[in-house]
NUROMAR-152691 format. One record per residue: residue number from 0; x negated, y, z of N, C-alpha, C, O, CB in turn. Coordinates in steps of 0.1 Angstrom, whole numbers, plus 5000, padded with zeros to 4 digits. Glycine has a CB too. Layout:
N
{NUM,{X,Y,Z},{X,Y,Z},{X,Y,Z},{X,Y,Z},{X,Y,Z}},
...
// end
This chain:
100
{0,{3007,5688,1770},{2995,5682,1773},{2994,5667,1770},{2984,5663,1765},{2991,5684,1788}},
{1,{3004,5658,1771},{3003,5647,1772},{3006,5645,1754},{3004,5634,1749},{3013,5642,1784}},
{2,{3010,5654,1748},{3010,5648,1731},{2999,5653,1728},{2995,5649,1717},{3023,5653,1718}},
{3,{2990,5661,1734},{2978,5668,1731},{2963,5652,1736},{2955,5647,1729},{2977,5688,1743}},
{4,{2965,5650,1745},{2961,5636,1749},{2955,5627,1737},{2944,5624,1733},{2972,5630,1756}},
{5,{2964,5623,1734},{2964,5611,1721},{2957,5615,1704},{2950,5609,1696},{2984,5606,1718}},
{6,{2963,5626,1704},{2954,5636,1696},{2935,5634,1693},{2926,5629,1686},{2958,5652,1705}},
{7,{2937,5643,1705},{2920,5642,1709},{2914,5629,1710},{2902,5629,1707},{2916,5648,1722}},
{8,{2919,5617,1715},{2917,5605,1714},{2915,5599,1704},{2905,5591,1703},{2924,5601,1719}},
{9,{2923,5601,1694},{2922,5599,1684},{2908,5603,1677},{2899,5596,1673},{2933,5603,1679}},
{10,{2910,5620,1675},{2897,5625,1667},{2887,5620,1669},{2882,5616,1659},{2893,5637,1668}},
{11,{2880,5616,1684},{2870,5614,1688},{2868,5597,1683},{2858,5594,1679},{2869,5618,1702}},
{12,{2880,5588,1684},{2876,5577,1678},{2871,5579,1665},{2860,5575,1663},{2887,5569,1678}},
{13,{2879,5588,1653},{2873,5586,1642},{2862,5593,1642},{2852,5586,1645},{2879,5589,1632}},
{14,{2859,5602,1641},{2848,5609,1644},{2833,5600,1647},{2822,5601,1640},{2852,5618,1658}},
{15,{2835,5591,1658},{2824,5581,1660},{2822,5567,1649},{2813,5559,1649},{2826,5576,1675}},
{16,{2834,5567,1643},{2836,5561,1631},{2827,5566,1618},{2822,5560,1608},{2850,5563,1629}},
{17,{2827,5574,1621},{2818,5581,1605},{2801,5581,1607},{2792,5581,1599},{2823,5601,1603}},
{18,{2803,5581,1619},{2785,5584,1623},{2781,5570,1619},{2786,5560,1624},{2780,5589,1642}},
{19,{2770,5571,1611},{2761,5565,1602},{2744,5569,1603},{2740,5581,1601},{2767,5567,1589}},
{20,{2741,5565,1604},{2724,5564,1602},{2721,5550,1606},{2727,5541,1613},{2714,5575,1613}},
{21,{2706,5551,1599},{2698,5541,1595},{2689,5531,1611},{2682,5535,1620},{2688,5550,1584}},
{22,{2695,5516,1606},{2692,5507,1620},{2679,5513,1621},{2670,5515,1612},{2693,5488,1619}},
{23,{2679,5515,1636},{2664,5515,1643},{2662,5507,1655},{2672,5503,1661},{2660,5530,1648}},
{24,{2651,5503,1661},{2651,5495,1671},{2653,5500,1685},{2649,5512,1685},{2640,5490,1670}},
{25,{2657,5496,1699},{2664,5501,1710},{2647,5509,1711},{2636,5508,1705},{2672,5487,1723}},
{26,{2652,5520,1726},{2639,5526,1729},{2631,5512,1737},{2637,5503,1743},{2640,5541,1739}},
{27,{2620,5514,1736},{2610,5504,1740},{2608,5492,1737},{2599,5485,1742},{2610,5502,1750}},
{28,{2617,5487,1726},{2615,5479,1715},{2609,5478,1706},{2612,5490,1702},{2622,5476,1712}},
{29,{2602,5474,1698},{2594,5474,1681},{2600,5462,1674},{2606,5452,1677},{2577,5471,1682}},
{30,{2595,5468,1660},{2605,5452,1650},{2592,5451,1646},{2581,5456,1647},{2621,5454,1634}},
{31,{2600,5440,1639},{2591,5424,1643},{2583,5426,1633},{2585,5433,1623},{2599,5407,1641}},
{32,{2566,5417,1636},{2556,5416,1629},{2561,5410,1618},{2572,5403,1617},{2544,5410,1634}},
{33,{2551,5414,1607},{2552,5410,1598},{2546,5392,1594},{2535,5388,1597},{2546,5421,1593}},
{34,{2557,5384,1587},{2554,5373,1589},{2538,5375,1578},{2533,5383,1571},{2567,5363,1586}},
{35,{2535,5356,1584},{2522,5355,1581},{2510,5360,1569},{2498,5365,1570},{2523,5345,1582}},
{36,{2521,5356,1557},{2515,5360,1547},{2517,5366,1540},{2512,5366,1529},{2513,5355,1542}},
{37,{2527,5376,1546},{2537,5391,1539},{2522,5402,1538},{2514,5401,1547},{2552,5399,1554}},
{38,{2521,5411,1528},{2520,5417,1528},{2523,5431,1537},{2514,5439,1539},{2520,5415,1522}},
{39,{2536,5433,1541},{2541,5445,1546},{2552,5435,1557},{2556,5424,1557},{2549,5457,1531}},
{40,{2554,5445,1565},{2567,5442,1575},{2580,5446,1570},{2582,5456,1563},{2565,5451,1588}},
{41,{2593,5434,1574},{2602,5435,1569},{2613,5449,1571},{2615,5450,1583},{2606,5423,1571}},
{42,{2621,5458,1563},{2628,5467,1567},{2640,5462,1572},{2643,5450,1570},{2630,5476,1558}},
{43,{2647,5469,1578},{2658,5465,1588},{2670,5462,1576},{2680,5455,1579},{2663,5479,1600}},
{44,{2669,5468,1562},{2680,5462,1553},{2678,5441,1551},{2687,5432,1551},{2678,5471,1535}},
{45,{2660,5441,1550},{2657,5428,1542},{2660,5420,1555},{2664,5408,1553},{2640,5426,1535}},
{46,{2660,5426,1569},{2663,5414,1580},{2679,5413,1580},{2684,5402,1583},{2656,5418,1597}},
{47,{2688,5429,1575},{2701,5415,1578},{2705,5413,1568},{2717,5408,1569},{2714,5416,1586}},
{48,{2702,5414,1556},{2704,5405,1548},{2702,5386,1551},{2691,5383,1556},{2696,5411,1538}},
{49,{2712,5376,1547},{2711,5367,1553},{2703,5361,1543},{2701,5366,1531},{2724,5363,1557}},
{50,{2694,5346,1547},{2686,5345,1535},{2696,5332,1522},{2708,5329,1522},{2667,5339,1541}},
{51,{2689,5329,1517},{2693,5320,1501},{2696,5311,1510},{2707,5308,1510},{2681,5317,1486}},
{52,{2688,5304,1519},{2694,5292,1527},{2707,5289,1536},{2714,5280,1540},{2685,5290,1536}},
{53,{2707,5302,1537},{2717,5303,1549},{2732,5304,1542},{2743,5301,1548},{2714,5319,1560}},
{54,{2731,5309,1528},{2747,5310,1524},{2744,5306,1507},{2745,5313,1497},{2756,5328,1528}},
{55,{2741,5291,1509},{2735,5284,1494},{2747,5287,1487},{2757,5289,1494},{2731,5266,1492}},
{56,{2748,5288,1476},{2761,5288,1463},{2763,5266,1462},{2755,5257,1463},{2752,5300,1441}},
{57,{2778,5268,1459},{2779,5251,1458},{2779,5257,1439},{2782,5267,1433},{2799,5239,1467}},
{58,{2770,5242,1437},{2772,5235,1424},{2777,5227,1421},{2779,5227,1409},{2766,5232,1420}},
{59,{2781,5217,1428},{2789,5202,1429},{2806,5207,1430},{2815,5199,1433},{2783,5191,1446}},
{60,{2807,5213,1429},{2823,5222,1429},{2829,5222,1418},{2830,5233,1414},{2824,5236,1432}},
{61,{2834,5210,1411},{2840,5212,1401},{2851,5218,1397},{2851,5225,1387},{2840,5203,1398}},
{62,{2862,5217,1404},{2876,5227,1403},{2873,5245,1411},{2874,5249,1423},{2890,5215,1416}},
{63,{2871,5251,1401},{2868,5268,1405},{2886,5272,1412},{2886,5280,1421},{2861,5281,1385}},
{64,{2898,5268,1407},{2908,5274,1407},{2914,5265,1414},{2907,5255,1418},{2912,5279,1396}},
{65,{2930,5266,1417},{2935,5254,1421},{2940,5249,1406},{2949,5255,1399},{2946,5256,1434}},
{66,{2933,5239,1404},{2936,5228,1391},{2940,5218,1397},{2936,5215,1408},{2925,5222,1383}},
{67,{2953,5208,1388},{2957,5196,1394},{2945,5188,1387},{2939,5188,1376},{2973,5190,1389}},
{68,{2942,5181,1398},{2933,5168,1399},{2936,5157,1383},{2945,5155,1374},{2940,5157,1416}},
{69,{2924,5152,1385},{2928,5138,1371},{2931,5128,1382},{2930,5130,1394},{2913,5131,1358}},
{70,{2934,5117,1376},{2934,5108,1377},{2925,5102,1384},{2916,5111,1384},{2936,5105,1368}},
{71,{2919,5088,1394},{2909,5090,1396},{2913,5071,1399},{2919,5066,1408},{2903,5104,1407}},
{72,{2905,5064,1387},{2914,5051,1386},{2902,5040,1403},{2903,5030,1411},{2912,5042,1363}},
{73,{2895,5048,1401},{2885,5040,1414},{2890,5043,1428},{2887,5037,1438},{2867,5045,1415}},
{74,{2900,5056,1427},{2905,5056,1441},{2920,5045,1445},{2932,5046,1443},{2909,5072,1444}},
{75,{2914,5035,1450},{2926,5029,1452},{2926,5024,1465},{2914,5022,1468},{2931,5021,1443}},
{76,{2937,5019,1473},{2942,5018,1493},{2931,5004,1492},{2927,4997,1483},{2968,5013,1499}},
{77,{2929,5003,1507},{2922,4991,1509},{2933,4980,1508},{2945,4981,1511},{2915,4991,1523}},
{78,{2925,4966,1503},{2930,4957,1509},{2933,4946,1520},{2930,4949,1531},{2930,4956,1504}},
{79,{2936,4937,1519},{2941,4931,1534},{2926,4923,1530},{2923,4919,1518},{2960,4920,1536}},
{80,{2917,4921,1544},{2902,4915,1544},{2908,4898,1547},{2918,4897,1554},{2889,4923,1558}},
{81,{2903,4891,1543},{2905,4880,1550},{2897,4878,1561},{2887,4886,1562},{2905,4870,1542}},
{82,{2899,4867,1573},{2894,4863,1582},{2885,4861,1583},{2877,4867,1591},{2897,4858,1587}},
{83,{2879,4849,1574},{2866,4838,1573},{2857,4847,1564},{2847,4841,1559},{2870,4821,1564}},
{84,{2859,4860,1561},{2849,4864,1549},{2830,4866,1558},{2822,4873,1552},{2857,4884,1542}},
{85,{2828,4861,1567},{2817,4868,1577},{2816,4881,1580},{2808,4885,1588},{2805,4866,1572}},
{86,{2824,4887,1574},{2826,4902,1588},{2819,4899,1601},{2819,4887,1604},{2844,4906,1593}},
{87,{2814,4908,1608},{2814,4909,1622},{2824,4914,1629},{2823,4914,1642},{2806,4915,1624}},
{88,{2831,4916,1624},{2846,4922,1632},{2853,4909,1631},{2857,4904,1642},{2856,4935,1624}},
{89,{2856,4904,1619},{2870,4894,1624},{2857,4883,1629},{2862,4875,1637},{2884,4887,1609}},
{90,{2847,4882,1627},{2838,4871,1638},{2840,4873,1654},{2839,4864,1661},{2820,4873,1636}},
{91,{2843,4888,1658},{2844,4890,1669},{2856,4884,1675},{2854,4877,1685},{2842,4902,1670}},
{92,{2865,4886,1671},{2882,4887,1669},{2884,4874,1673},{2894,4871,1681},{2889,4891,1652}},
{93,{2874,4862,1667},{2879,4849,1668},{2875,4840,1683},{2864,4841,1688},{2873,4843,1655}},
{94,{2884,4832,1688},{2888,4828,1700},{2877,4814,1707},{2877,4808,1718},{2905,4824,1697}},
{95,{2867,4813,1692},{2863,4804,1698},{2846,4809,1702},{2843,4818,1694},{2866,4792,1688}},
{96,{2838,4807,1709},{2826,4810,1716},{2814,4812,1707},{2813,4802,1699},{2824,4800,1725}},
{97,{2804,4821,1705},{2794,4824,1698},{2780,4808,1699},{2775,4806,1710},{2790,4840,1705}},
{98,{2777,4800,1688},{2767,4790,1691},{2756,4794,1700},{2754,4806,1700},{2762,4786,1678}},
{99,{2751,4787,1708},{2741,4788,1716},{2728,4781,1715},{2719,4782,1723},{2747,4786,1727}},
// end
């Protein structure tokens, strides 16, 4: 009985696995009006389908594969700011009192 157990457990899992039919709405539910200037109301394929906004394609993606990078002569480390440049930060920084 107990290897017969796991068996039947099983079947019934797949079994509910296979069952397929077509989305319908809960009982006492209705799907949704048709938007404003639709002709027809949407079928349950066109609602889950996600729309063009929601999963845009990139165009600005230049490397499709992993490619090594160029060169890229404008990327280069910051340098040391000097003090006196009018920043507001090293203005802050400094010890002596804002004019009044």
């Amino acid at each position: 009985m107990k290897r017969l157990l796991p068996i039947i457990a099983l079947a019934l899992a797949l079994g509910g696995c296979g069952l397929r039919r077509p989305l319908a709405p809960a009982e006492g539910q209705h799907m949704p009006r048709a938007p404003a200037m639709a002709s027809r109301a949407m079928t349950t394929d066109e609602l889950m389908a996600p729309p063009t906004t929601a999963r845009p394609e990139r165009l600005d993606e230049l490397l499709q594969r992993s490619e090594e990078r160029h060169d890229d002569r404008f990327d280069l480390p910051p340098g040391d700011i000097p003090a006196g440049n009018g920043n507001a930060s090293a203005n802050s920084s400094s010890s002596t009192p804002p004019p009044q």
